[in-house]
C-alpha positions in Angstrom: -17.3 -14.3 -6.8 -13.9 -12.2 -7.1 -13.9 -8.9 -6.0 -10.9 -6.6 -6.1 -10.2 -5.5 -2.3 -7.1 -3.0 -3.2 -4.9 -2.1 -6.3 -1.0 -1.3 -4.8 1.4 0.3 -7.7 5.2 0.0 -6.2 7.8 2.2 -8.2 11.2 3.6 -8.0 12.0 7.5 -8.1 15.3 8.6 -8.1 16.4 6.9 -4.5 13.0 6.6 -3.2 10.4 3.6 -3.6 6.9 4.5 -3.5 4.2 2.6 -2.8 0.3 3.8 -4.5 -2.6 1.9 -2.7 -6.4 2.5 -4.0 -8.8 0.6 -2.0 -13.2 1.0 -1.2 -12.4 1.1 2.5 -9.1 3.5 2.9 -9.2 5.4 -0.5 -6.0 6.6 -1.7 -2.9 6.9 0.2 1.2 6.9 -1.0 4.0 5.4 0.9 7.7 6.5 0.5 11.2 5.1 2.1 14.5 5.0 0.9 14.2 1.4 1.9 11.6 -1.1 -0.1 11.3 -3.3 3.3 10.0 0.1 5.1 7.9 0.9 2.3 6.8 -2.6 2.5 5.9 -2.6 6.7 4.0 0.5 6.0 1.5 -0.5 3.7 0.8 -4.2 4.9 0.7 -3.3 8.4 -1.8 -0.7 7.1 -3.7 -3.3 4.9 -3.6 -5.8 7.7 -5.3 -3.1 9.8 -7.9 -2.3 6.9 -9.1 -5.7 6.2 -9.4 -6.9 9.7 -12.8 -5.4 10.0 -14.0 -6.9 6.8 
């Protein structure tokens, strides 16, 4: 059975990329860096973290 573990929404503002993550276990949170590859470590490093304890 699929279940949807997070939802991630990467944009571009004006010289920033932002990354939107929605998940059950860490709820809302928004990452921002000038550089996509920071914005990038951020959020799977955080994910990583997250899902480890599934």
């Amino acid at each position: 059975m699929e279940e949807v573990l997070c939802s991630i929404e990467i944009i571009k503002e004006n010289n920033d990329f932002i990354a939107k993550i929605q998940s059950d276990l860490g709820g809302n949170r928004e990452y921002r860096s000038q550089l996509f590859e920071d914005v990038l470590d951020q959020f799977v490093m955080d994910l990583q973290e997250e899902f480890e304890s599934m």
